[in-house]
N, C-alpha and C positions, 0 to 999 in steps of 0.2 A: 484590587484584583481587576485585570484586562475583561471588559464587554465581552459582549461577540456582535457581530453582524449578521443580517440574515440572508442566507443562503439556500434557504430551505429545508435544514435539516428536521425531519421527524422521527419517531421511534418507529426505524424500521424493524418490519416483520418478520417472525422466527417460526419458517418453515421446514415443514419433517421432509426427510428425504429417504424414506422404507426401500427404494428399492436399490438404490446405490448400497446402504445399509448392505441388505442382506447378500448385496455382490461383493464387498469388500471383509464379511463375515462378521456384522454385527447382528445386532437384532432387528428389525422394521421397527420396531419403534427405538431405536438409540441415536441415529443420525438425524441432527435437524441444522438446520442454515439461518444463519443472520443474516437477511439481507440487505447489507451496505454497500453492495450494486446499486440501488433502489435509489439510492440518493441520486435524482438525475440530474442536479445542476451540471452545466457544462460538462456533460457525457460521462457523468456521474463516478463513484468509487468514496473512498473510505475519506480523501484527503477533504473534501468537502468539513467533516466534523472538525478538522485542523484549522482550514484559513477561516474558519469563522471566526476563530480565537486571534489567530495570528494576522487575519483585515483588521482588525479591530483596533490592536495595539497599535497596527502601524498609521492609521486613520487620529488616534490619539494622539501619536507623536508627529500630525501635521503632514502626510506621507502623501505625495503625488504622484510617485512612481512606485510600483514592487518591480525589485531585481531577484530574481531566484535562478537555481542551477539545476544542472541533472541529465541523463541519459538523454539521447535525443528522440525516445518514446515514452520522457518521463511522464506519466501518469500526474504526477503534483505539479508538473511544470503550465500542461495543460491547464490545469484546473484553476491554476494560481494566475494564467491567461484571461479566462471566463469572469472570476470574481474580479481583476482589476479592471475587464469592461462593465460589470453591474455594478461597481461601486464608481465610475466615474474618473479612475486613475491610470494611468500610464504602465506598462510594463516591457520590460526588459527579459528573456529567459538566453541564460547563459549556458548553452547543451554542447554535449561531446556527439562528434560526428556518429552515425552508425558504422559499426563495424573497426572502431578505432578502441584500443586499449580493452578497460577491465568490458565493455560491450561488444567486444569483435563476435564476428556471426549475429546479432542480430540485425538481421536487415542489409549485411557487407554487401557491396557489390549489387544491391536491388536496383537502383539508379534511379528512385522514384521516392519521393519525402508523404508516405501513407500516413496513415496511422493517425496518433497526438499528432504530429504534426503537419495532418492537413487542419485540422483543428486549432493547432496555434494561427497556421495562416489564416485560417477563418474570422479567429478574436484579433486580427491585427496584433500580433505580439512582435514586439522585435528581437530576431536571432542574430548571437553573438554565438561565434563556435571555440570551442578550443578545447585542448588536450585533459583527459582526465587531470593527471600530474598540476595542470597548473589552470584548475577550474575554480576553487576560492579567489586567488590569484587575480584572474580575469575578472571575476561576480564583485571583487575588490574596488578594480579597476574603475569599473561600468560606474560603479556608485559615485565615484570623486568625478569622474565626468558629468556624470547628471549632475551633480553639486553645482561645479563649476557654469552649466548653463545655467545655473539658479531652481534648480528642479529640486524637492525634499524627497530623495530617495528611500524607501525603508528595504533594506535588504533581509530577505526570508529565510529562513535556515533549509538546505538542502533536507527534503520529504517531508518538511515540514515539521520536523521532529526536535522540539527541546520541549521544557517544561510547562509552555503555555499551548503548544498544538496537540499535547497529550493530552490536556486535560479534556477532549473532544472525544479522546474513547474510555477519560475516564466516568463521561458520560452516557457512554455505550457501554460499562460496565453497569453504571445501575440499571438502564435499562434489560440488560441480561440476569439481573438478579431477580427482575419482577418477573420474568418473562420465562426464566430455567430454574429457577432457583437450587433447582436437588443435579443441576450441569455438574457433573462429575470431571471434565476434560473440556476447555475451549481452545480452539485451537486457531490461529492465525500464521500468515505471512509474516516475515520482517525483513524490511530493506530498511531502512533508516531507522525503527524501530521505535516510534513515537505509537504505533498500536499496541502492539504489546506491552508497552509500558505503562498506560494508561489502563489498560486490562486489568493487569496487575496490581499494578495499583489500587483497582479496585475491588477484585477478585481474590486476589492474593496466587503468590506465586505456584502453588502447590497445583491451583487448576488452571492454569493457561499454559499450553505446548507452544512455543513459537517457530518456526520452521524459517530456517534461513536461506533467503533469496540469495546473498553472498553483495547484497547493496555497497556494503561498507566491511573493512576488514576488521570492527573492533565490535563488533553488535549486541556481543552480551555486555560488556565495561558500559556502551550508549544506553541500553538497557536500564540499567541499574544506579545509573546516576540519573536520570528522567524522575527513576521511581524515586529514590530517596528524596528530589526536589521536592517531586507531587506531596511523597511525605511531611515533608518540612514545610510548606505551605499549609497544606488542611490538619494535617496535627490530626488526621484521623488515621494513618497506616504508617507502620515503621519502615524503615528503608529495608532494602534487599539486596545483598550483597550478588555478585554476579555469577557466583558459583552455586547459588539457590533456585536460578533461574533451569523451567527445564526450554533450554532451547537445543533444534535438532540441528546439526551442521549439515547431516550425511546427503540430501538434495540439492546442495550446489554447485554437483557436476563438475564442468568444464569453465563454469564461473559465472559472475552476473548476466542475464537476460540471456544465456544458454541454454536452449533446450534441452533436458536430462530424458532419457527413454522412460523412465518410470513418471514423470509430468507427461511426456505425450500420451502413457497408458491412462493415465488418471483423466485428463482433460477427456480422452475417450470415453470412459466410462459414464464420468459425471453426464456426458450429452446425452450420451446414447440409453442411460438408465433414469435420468430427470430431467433433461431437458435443458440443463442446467451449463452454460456458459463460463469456462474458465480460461483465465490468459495463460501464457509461456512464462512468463519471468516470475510474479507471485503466486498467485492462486493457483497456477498447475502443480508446483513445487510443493505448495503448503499440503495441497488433497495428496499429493505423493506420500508426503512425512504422516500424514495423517493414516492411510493406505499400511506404511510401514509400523506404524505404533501400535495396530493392530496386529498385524503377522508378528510380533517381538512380544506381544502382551502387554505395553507400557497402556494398551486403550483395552477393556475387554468388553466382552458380553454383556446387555446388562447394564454399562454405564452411561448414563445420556450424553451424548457430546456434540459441540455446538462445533460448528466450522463458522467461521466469519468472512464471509465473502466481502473480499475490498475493492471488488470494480474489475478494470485493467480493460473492459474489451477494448476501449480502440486502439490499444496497445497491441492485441490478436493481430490489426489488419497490417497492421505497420510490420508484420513478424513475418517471416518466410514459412513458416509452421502455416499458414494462412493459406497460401498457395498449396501446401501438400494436401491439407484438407480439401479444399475444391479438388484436385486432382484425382482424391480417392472419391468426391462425391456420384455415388448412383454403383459404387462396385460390390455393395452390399456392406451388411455387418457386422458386427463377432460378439 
């Protein structure tokens, strides 16, 4: 089984959140937060518990470059940035422009590279752009080039998500088992869906909600083949078919990294009643689904439920949502 390298990962802390709680109609004491924010390597978020797994393997298989892909405020692309300059390796990130295909309106038309990627330009990462459609393709390409100048490329899985960068919340599962154990409801983001699956995994499917960003078009099927892996590796949880999983569709609006009114409501709330920091494409969405599983009753009164916070803020700055908050700052608030 694959190392990890260190990254800093610790068992981050699981904070109550009473008063968000009692504004979205549970009880002050049922809402509490994982926070996987917390993780601050390289401006921190969830994917940290991934490339520990996934530097690792590729550091074993001799790897002098990481090549990975992704939105061009990808969150993992960043990070996967940061760990190739602490471990001493080269990297390549392969991003689809803002404002082009399954990411139109995030950022279209800004004319300014915020966000993750002033932060790539910070870790010196080099940017290769091209079309969602033909972004394997490309992250392909990139690889047999580096070969060719004699470079040992390990190319990453987009979000970091197969059965070895899971296994990073499958140990953010046991940590939540120490930590909640009577957790009625966890509830996560999923873009690539190597969180939730690892959740799962560890938790079993009945208490993790996963709420779809709209990352990828197949998320429950990505889901559930993760988990059967993870299964089939530790021989401790049986696979899960994808029709067992509870994942929500209904927050992925207008499409990947689109702002939905009900994440602008939610990210409102979380600030304004904890203080609490959430992006436009993940964690707005997820506190949304989260928001809505209460008004439906699938979350009630009563039942402890964890949110799992995955990061994203420099992902905020990079967002036009960024700008409307400054614009409304000092007009008071609701």
């Amino acid at each position: 089984m694959t190392g990890r390298v260190d990254l800093g990962v610790w068992r981050t802390p699981l904070e109550p959140a009473p008063r968000l709680a009692e504004r979205i109609g549970l009880g002050a004491g049922d809402l509490w937060v994982k926070r996987d924010d917390w993780l601050g390597f390289g401006g921190g978020g969830n994917k940290v518990r991934k490339l520990e797994l996934l530097c690792a393997a590729a550091i074993e298989q001799g790897a002098t470059t990481l090549v990975t892909s992704g939105a061009a405020q990808s969150n993992y692309a960043r990070l996967t940035a940061a760990a190739a300059r602490r471990l001493g390796l080269g990297v390549v990130l392969v991003l689809v422009p803002e404002g082009e295909g399954a990411g139109a309106g995030a950022g279209a038309g800004a004319g300014m590279r915020t966000g993750n990627l002033a932060l790539d330009g910070l870790f010196g990462a080099e940017i290769r752009w091209a079309e969602w459609a033909r972004l394997d393709e490309v992250a392909a390409a990139v690889v047999e080039e580096l070969r060719a100048r004699g470079e040992r490329p390990a190319l990453l899985p987009y979000g970091g998500s197969n059965a070895t960068g899971a296994r990073g919340y499958l140990a953010c599962a046991g940590e939540l088992a120490e930590q909640a154990p009577d957790a009625r409801h966890v509830v996560v983001a999923v873009g690539s869906g190597g969180s939730m699956a690892g959740l799962v995994a560890g938790l079993g499917a009945e208490r993790v909600l996963g709420v779809n960003a709209g990352a990828v078009p197949d998320a429950a099927v990505r889901v559930a083949a993760m988990v059967s892996e993870l299964a089939e590796a530790s021989g401790s949880s049986r696979p899960v078919g994808h029709a067992e999983l509870r994942l929500c569709d209904e927050q992925i609006g207008g499409g990947y990294e689109q702002l939905t009114d009900s994440a602008r409501q939610a990210m409102r709330e979380a600030g304004r009643h904890e203080g609490l920091i959430l992006d436009p494409v993940y964690t707005g969405k997820a506190m949304a689904g989260l928001v809505a599983a209460v008004e439906t009753g699938e979350i009630g009164r009563g039942q402890r439920t964890v949110f799992v916070h995955t990061g994203g803020l420099p992902g905020l700055f990079g967002h036009p949502f960024a700008s409307e908050l400054a614009a409304g700052a000092g007009a008071g608030s609701g």
